[in-house]
Backbone of each chain as ProteinMPNN parsed JSONL, in Angstrom:
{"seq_chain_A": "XXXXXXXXXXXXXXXXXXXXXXXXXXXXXXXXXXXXXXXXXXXXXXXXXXXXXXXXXXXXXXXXXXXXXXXXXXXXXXXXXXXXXXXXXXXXXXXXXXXXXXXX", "coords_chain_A": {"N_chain_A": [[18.226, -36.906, -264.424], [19.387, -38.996, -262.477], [20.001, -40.521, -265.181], [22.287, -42.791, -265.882], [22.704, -43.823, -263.817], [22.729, -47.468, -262.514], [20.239, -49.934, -262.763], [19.053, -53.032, -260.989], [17.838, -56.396, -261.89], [15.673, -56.685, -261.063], [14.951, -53.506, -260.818], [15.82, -52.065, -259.015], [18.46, -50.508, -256.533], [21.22, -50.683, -254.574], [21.38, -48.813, -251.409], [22.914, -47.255, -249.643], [22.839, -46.33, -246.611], [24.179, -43.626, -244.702], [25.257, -41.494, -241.282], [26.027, -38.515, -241.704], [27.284, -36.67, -240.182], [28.699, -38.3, -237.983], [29.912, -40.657, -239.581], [29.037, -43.037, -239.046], [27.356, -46.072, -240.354], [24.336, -46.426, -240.952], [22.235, -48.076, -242.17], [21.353, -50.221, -244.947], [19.252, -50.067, -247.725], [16.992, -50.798, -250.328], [16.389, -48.793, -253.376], [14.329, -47.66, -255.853], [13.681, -46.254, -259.548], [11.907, -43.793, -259.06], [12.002, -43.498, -256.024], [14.598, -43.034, -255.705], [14.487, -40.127, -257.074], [12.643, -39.027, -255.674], [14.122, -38.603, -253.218], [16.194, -37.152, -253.935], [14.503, -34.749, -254.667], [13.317, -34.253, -252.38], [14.747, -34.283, -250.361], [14.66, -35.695, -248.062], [15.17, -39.427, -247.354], [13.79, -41.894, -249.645], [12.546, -45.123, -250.088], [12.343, -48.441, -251.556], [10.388, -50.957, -250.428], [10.921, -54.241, -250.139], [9.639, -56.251, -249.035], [7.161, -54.86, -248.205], [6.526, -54.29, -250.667], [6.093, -51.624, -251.824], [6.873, -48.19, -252.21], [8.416, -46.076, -249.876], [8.219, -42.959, -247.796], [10.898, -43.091, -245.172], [10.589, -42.991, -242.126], [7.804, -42.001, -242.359], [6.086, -43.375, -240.897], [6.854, -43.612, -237.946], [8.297, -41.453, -237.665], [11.327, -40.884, -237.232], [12.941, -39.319, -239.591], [14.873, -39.112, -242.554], [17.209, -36.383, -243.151], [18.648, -35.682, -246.095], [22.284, -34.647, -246.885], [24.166, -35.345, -248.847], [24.269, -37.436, -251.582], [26.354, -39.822, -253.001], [27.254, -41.972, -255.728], [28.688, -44.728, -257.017], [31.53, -46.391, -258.967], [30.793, -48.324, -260.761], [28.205, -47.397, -260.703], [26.06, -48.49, -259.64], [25.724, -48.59, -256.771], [24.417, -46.561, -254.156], [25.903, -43.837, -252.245], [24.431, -42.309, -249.331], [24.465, -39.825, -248.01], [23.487, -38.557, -244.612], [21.447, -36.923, -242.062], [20.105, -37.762, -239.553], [17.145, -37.837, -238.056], [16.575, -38.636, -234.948], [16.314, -42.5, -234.441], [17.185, -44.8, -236.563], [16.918, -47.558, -237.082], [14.271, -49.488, -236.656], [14.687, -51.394, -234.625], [14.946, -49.202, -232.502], [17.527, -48.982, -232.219], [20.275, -46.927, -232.618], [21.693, -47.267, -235.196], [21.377, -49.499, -237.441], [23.171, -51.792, -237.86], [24.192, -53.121, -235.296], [25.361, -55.09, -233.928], [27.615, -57.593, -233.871], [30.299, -59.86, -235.393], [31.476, -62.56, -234.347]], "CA_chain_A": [[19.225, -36.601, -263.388], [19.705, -40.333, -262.79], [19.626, -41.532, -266.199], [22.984, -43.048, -265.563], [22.201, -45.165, -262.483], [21.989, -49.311, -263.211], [19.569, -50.648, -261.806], [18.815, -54.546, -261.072], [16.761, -56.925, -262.809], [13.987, -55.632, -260.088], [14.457, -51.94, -261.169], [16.537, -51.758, -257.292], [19.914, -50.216, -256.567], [21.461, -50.207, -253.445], [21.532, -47.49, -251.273], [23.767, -46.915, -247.921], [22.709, -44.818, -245.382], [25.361, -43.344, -243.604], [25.482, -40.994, -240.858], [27.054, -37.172, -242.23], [28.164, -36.205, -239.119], [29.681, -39.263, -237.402], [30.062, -41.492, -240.315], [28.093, -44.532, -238.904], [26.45, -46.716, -241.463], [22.831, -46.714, -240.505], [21.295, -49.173, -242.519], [20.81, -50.207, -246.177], [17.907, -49.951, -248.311], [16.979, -50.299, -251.935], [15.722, -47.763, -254.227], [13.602, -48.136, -257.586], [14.126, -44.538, -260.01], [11.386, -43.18, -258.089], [12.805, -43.514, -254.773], [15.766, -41.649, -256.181], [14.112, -38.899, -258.049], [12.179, -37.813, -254.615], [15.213, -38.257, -251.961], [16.758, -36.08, -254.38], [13.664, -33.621, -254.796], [12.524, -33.678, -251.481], [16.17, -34.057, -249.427], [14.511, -36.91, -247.335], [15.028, -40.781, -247.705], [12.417, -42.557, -249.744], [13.308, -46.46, -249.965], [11.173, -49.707, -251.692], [10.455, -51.647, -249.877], [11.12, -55.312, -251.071], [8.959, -56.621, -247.808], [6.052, -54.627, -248.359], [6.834, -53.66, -252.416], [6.256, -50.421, -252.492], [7.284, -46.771, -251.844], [7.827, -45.372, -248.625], [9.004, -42.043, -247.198], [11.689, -42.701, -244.115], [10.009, -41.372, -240.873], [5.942, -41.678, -242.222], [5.105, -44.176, -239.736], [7.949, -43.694, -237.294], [8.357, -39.573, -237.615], [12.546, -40.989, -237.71], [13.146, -38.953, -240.82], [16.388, -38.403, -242.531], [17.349, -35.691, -244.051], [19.548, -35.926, -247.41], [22.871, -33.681, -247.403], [25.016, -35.944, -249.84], [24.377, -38.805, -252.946], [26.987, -40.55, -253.818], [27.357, -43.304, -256.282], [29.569, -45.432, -257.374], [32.077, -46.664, -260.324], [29.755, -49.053, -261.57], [27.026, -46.623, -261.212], [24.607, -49.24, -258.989], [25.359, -48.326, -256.066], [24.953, -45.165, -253.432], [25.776, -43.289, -250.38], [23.529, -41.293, -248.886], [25.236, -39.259, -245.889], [21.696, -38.215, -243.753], [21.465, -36.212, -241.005], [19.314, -38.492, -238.864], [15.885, -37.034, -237.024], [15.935, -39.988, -234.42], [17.0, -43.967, -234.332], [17.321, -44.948, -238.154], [16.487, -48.766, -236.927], [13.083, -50.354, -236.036], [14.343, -51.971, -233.151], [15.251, -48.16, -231.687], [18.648, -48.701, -231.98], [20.637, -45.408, -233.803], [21.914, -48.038, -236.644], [20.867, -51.499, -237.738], [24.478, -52.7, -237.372], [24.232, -52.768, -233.639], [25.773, -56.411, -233.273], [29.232, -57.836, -234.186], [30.376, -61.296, -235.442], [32.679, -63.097, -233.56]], "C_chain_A": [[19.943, -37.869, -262.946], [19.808, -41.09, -263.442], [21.085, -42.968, -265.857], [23.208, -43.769, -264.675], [22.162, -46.515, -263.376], [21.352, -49.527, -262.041], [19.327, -52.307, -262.115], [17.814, -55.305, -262.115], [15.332, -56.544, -262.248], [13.853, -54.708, -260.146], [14.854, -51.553, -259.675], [18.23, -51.391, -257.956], [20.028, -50.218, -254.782], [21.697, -49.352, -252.826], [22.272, -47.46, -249.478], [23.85, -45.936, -247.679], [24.002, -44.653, -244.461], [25.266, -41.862, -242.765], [26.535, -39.522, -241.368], [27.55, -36.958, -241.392], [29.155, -37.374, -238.55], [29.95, -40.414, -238.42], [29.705, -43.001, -240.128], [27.431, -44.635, -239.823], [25.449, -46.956, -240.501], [22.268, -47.959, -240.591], [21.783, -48.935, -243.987], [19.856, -50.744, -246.92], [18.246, -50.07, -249.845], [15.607, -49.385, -252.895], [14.777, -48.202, -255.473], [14.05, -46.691, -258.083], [13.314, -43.657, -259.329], [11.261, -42.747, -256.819], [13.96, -42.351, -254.88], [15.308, -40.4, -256.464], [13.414, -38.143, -256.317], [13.137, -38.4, -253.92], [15.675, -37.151, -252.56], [15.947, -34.935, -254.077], [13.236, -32.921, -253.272], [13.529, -33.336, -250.421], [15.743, -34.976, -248.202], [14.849, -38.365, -248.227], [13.744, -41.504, -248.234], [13.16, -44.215, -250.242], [12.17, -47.529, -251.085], [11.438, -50.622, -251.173], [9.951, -53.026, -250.516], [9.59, -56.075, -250.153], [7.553, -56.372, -248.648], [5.7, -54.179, -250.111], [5.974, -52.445, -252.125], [7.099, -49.305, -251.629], [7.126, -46.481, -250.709], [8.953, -44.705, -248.116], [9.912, -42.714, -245.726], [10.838, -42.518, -243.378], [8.833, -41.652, -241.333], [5.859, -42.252, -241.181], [5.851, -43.774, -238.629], [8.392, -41.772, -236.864], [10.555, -39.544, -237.412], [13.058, -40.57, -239.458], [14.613, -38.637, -241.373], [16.487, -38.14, -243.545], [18.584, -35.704, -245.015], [20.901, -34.931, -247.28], [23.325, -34.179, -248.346], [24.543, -37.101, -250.468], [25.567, -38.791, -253.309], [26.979, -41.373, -254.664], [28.821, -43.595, -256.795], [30.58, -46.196, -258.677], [31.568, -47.151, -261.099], [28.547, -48.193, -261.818], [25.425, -47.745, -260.482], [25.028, -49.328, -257.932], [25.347, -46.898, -255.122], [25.061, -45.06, -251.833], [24.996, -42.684, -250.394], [23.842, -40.832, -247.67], [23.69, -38.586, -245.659], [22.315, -37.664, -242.225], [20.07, -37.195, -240.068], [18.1, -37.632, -238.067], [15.435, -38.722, -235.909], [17.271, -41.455, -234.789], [16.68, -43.983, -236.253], [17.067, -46.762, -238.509], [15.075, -48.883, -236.64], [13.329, -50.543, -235.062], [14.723, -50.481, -231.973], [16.253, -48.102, -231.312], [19.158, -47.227, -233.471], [20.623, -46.389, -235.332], [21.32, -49.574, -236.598], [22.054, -52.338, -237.094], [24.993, -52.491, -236.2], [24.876, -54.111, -233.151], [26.986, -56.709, -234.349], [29.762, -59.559, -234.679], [31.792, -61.617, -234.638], [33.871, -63.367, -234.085]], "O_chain_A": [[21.17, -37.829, -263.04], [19.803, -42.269, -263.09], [20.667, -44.098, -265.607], [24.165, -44.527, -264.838], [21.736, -46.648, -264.524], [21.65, -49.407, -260.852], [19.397, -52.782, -263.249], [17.156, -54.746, -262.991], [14.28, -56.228, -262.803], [12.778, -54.313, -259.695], [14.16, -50.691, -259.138], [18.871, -51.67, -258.969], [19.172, -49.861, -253.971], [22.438, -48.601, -253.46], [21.747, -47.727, -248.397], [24.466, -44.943, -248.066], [24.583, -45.453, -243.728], [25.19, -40.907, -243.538], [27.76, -39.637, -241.34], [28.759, -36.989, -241.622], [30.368, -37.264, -238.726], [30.329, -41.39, -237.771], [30.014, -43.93, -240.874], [26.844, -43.674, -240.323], [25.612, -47.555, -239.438], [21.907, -48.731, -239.702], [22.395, -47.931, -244.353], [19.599, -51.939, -246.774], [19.241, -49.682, -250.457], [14.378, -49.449, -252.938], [14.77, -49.384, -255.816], [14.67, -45.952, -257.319], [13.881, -42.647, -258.913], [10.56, -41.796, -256.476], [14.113, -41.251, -254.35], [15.945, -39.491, -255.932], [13.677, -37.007, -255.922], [12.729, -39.534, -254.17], [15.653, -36.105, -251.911], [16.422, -34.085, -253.325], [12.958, -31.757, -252.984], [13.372, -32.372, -249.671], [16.556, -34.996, -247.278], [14.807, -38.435, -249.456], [12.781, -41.718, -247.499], [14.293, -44.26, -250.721], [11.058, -47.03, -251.258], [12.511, -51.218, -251.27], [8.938, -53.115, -251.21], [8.584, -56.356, -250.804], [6.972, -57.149, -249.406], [4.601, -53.799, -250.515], [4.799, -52.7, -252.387], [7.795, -49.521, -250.637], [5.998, -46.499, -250.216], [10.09, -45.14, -247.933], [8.992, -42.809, -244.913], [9.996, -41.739, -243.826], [8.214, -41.582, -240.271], [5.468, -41.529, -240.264], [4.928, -43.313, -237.957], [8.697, -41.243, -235.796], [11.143, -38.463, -237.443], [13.436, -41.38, -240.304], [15.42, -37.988, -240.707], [16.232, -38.743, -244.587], [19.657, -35.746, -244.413], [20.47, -33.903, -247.802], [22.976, -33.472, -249.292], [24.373, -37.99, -249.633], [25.988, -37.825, -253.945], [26.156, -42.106, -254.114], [29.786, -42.84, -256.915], [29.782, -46.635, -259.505], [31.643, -46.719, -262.25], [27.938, -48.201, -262.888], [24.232, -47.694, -260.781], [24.834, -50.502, -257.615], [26.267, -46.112, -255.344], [24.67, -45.653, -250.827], [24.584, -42.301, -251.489], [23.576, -41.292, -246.559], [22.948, -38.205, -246.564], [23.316, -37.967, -241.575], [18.939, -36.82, -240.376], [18.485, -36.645, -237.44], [14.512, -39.529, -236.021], [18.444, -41.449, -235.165], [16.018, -43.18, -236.909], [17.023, -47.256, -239.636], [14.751, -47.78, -236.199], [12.569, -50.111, -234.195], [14.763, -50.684, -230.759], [16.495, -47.451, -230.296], [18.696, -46.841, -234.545], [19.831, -46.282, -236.268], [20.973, -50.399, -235.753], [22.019, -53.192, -236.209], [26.015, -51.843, -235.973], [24.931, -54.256, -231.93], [27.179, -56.124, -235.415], [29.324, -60.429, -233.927], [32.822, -60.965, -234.466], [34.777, -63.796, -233.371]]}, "seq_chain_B": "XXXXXXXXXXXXXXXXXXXXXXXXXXXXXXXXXXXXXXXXXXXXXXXXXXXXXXXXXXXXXXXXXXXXXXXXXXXXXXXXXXXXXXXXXXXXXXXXXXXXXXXX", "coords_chain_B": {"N_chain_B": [[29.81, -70.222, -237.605], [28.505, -68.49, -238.578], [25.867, -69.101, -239.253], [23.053, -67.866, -238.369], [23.445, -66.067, -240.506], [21.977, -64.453, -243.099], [21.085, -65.61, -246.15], [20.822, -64.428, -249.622], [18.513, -65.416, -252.524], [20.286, -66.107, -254.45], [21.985, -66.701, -252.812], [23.999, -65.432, -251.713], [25.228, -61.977, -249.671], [25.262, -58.901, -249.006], [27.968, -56.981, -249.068], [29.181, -54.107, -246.896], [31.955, -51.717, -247.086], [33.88, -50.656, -245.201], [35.898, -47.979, -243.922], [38.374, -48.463, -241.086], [39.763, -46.637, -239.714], [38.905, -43.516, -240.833], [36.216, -43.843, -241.328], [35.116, -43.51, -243.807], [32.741, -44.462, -246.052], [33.82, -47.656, -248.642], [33.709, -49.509, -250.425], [31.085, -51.513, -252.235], [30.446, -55.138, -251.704], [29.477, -58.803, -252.608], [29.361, -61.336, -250.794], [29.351, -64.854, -250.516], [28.934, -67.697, -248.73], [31.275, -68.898, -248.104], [32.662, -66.957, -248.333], [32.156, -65.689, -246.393], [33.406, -66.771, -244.536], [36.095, -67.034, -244.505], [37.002, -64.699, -244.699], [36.71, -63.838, -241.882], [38.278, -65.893, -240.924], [40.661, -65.499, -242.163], [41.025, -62.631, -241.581], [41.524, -61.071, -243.533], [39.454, -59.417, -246.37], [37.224, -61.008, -248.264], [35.438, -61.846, -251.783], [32.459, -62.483, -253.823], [32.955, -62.845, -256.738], [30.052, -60.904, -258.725], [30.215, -60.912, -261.631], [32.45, -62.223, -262.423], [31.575, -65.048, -261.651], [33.282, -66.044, -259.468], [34.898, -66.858, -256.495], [36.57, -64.295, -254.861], [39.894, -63.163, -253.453], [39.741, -59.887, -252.238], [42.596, -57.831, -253.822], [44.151, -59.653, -254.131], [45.196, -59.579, -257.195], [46.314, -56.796, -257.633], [47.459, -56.129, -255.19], [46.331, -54.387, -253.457], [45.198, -55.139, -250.626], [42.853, -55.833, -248.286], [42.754, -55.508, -245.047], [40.824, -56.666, -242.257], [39.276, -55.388, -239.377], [36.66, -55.467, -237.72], [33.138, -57.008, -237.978], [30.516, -55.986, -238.203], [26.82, -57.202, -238.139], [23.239, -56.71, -239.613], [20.214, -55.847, -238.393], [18.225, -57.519, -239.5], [20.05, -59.621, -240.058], [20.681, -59.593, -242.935], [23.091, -57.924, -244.206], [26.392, -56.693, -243.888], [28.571, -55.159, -242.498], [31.74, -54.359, -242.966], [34.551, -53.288, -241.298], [37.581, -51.659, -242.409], [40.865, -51.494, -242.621], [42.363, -50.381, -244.604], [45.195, -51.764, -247.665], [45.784, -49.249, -249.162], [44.618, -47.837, -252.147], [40.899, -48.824, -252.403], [39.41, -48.887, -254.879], [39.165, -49.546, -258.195], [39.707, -47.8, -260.491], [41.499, -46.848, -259.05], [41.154, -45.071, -257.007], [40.676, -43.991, -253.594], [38.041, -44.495, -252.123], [35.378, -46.298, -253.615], [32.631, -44.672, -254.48], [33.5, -42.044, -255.625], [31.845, -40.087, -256.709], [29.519, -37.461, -257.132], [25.857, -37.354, -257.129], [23.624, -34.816, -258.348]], "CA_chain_B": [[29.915, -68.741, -236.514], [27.674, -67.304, -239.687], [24.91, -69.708, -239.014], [22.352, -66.742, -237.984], [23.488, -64.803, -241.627], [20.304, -64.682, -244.489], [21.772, -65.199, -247.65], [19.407, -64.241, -250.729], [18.416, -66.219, -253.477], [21.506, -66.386, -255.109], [23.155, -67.425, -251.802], [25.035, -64.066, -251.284], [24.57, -61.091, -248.867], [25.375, -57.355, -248.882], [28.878, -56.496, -247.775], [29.264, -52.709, -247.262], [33.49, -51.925, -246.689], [34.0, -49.232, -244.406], [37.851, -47.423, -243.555], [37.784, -48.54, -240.066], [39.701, -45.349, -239.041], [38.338, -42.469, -241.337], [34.761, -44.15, -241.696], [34.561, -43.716, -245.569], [32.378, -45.914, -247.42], [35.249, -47.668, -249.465], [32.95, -49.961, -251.363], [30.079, -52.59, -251.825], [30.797, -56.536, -251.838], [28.611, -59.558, -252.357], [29.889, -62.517, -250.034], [28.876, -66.015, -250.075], [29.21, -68.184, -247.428], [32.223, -69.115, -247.879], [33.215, -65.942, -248.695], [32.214, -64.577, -245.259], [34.032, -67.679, -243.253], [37.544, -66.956, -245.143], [37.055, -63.13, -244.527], [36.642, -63.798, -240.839], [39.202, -66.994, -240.525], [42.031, -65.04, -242.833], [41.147, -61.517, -241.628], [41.407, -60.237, -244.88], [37.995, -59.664, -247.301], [37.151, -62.167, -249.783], [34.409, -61.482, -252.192], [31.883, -63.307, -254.557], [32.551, -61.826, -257.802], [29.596, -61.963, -259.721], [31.121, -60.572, -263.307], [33.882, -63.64, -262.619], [31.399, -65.903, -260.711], [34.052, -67.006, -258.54], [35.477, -65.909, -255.146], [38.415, -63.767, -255.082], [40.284, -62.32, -252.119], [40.203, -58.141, -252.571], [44.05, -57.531, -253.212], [45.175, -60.864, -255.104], [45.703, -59.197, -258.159], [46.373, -55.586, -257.412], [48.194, -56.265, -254.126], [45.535, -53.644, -252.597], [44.329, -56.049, -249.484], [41.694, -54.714, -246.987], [42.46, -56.295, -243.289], [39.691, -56.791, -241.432], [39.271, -54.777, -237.651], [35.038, -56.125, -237.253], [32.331, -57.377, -239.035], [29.169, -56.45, -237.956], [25.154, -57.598, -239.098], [22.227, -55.928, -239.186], [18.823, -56.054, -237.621], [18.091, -58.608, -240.02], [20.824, -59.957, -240.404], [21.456, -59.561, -244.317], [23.559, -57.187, -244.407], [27.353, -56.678, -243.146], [29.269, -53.593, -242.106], [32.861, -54.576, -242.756], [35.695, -52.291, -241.256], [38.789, -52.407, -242.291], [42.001, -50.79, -242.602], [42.763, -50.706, -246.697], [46.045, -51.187, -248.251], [46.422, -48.546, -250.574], [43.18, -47.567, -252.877], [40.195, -49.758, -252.699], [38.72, -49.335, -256.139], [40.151, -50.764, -259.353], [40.02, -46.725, -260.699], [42.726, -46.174, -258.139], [40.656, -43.652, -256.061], [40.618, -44.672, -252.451], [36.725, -45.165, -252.172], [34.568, -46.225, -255.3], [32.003, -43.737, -254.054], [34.554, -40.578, -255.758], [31.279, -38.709, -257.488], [28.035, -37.581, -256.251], [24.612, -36.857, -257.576], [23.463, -33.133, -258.514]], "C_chain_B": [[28.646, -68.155, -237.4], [26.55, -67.973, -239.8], [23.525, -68.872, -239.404], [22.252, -65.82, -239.469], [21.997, -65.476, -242.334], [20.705, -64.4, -245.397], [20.774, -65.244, -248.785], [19.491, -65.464, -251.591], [19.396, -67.068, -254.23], [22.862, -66.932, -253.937], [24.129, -66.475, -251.486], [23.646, -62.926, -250.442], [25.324, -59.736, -248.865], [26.926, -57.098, -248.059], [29.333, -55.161, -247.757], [30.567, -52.741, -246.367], [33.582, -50.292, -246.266], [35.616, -48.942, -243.543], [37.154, -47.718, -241.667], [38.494, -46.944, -238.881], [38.648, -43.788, -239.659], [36.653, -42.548, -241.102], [34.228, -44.12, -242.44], [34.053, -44.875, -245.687], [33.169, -46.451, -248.511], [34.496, -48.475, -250.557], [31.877, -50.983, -251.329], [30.245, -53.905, -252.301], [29.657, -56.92, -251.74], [29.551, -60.765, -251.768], [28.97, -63.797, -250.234], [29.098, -66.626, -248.787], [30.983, -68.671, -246.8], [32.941, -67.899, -247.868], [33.579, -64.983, -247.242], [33.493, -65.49, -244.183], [35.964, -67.49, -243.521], [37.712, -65.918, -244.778], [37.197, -63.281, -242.834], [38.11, -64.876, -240.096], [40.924, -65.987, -241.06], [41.988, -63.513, -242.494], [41.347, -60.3, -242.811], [40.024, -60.342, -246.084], [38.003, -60.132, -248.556], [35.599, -61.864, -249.965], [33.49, -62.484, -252.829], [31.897, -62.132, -255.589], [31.053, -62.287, -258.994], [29.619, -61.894, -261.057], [31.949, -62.07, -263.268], [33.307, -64.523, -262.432], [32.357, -66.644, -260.406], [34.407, -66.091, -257.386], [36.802, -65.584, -255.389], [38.962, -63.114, -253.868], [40.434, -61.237, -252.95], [41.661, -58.13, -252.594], [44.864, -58.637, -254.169], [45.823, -60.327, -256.31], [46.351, -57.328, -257.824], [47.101, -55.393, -256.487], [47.199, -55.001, -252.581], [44.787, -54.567, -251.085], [43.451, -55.446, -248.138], [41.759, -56.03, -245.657], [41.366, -55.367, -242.961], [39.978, -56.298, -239.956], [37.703, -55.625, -237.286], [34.362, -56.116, -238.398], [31.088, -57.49, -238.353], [28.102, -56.628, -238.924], [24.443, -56.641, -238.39], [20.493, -56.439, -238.668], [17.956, -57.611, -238.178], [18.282, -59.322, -240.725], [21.043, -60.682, -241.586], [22.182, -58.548, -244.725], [24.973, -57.32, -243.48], [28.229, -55.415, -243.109], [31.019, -54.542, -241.854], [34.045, -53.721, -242.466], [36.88, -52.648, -241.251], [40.075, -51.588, -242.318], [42.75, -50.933, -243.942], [44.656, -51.016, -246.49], [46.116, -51.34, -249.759], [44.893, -48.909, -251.293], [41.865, -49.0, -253.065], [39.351, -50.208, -253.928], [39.337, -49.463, -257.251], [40.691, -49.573, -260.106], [40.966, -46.159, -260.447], [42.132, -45.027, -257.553], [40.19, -44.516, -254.834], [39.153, -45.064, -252.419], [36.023, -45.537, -254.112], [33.443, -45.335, -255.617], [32.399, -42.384, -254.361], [33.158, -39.415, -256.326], [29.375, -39.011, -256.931], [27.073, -36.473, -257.068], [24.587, -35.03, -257.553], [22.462, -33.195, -257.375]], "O_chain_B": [[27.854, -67.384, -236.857], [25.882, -67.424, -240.676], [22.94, -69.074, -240.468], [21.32, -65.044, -239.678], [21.31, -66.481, -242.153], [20.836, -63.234, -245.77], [19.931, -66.14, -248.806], [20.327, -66.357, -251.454], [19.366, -68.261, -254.534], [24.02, -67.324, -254.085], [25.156, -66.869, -250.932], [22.417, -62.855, -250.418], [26.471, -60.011, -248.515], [27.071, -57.032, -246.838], [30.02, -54.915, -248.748], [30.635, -53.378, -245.315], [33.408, -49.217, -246.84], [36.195, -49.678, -242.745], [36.08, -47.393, -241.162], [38.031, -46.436, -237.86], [37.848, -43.185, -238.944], [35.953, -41.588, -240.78], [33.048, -44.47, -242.448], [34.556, -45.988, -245.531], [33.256, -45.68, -249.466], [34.684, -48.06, -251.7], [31.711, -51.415, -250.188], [30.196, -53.937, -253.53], [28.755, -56.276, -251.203], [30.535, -61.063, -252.447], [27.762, -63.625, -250.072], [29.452, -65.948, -247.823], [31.557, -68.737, -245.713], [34.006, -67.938, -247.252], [34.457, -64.169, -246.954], [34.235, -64.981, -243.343], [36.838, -67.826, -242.723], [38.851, -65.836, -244.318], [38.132, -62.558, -242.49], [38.735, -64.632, -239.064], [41.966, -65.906, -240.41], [42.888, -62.893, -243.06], [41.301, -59.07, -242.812], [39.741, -61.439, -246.565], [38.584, -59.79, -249.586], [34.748, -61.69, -249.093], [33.7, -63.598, -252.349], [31.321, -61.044, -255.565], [30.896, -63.275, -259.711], [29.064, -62.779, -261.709], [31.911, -62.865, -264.208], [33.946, -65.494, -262.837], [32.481, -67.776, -260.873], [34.245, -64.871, -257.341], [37.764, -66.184, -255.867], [38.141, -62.403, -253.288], [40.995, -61.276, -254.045], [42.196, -58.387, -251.516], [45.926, -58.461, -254.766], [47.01, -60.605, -256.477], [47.466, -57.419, -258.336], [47.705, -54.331, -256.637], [47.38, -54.903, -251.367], [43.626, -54.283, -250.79], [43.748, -54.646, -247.25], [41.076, -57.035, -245.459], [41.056, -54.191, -243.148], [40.917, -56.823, -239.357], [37.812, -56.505, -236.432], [34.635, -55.563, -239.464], [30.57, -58.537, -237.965], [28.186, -56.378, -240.127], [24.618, -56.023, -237.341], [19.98, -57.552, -238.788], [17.335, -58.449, -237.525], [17.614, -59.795, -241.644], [21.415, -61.854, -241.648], [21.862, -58.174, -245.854], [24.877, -57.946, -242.425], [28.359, -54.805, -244.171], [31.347, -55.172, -240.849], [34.641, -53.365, -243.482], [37.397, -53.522, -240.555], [39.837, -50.654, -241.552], [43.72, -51.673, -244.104], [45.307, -50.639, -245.516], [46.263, -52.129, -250.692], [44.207, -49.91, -251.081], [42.044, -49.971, -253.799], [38.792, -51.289, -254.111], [40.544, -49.485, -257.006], [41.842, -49.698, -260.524], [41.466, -45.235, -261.089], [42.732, -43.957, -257.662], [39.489, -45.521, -254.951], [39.026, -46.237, -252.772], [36.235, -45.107, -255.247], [33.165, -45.134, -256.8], [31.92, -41.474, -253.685], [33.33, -38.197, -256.373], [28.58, -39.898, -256.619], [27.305, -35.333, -257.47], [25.311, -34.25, -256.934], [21.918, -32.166, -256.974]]}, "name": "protein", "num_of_chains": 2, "seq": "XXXXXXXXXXXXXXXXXXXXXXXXXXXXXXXXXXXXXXXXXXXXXXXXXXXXXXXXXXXXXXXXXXXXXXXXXXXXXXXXXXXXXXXXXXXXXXXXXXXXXXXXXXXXXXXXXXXXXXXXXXXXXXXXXXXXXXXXXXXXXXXXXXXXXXXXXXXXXXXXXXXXXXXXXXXXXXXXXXXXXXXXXXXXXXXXXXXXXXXXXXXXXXXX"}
């Protein structure tokens, strides 16, 4: 279903979360093919995490889950959208998005 | 001003280009440092290509140029949310986002 995806020399693609309803960018995360294969399957966000290297559902620890309506990708084919219906803040620090600050 | 940014390995950081009226995802940039201080000083987005390795302003060749409205970071701060106000299609395809096709 993803054969078609590029992925990095780390087996990562980028992935941008974005808000379906209000079109706020959340955050972005990167994927491995397994990441992909269940957001798709399951219609939640699953991410790898570079930090901790491995797999992890959205929302386990946090119960901030977000649910999948749209994948996009892109011309090149390495990178995607992901419009999400948010359950909750989609940050750590309990803000809605990551990009909560502005450069001067 | 970009002091605070976290540029990876390769000395670049994540720039995700967002329509600053519609809120489309228009496409995904890698910036260097310089890349971000020209984008912020000239209001218009300059990239790090890394097919060309060199920096190119979006628009030089194509005349397509994406002004800049804000430039925010994220939580930890590698990542940038650039909004801008396109002119005229942002991907090289000629389809306003590069994001035109989406997963089954």
């Amino acid at each position: 279903m993803d054969t078609d995806l590029k992925y990095d020399s780390n087996g990562l693609i980028s992935a941008i979360i974005q808000d379906d309803h209000s079109g706020e960018v959340l955050t972005l995360f990167y994927m491995n093919d397994v990441a992909v294969a269940k957001t798709l399957e399951t219609k939640r966000v699953w991410r790898y995490s570079r930090q901790h290297q491995q797999l992890m559902q959205k929302g386990d620890t946090s119960g901030n889950f977000l649910n999948v309506r749209r994948v996009l990708y892109d011309c090149d084919a390495d990178a995607l959208v992901v419009r999400v219906n948010p359950i909750g803040p989609a940050c750590h620090t309990g803000e809605r998005s990551c990009f909560y600050r502005e450069l001067p």
